[in-house]
N, C-alpha and C positions, 0 to 999 in steps of 0.2 A: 434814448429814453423817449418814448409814448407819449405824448399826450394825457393819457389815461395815468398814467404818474405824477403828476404835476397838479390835476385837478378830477374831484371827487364827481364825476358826470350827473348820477344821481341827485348830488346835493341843487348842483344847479339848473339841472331841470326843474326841478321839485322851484325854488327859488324863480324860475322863469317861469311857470304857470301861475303862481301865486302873485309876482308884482305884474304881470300881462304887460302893459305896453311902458310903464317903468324899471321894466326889465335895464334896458340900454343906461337910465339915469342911474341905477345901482352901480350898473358896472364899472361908469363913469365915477362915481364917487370913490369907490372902492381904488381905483388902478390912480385916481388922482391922488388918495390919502395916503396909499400906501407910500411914491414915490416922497411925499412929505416924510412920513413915518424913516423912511431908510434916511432923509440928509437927517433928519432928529439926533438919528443913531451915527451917524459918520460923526457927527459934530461932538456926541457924549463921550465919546470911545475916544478923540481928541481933546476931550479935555480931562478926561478919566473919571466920566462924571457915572461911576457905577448905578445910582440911583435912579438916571434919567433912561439909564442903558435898559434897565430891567422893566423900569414903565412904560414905556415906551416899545420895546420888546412883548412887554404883555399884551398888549392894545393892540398890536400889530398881530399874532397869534391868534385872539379873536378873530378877528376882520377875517382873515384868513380860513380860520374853522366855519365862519358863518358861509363864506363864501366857497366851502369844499378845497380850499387849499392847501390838502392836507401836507403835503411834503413842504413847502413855507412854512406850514405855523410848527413842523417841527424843527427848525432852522432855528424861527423864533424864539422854542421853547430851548432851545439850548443857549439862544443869547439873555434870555430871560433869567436861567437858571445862576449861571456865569453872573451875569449883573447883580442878583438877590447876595450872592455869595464872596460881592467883592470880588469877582475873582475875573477880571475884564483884560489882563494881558496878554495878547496875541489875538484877540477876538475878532480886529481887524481882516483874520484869513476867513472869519465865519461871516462878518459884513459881507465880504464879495460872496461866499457861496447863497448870501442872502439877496443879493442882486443878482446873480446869473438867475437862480430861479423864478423872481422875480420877471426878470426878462423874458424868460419860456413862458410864464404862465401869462404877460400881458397880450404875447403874440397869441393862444391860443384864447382869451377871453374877448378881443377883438374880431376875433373869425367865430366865435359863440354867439355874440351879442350880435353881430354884424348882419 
């Protein structure tokens, strides 16, 4: 999988000319909140706390869309969806597919921003 799968390139150019040399502090925010955002979710899905799963799900799909993460924030949207509908068992297989992406997408927004 590309690069170019993982993240919207457009979105974050567009995004790097507009914040110019707070570029790096964005990215920084973003790759630090996220990794917050996923213990949020390990910890809700452990306690089967659907409500916290879907807000927390949501929030994290933003961030995501804002930041051209398209293939994330649909990860999201499916744990989001799941948590709206009570419906959080086995979600844990979608947690990791929410962190390998994750992982891809911080290597290539550190060699962006870098």
């Amino acid at each position: 999988m590309s690069s170019e799968t993982h993240l919207n390139r457009e979105v974050l150019t567009t995004l790097q000319e507009v914040m110019d040399d707070q570029f790096p502090v964005l990215i920084n925010t973003f790759l630090t909140d996220s990794e917050e955002r996923i213990r949020q979710l390990q910890r809700a899905l452990a306690a089967q706390d659907s409500d916290t799963v879907w807000r927390q799900a949501h929030s994290f799909k933003g961030s995501c869309n804002n930041l051209g993460a398209e293939r994330l924030a649909d990860l999201c949207q499916e744990m989001e969806s799941r948590g709206r509908a009570s419906d959080i068992d086995g979600l844990e297989q979608q947690l990791v597919s929410v962190q390998e992406e994750f992982a891809k997408l911080k290597v290539t927004l550190n060699s962006f921003a870098g």
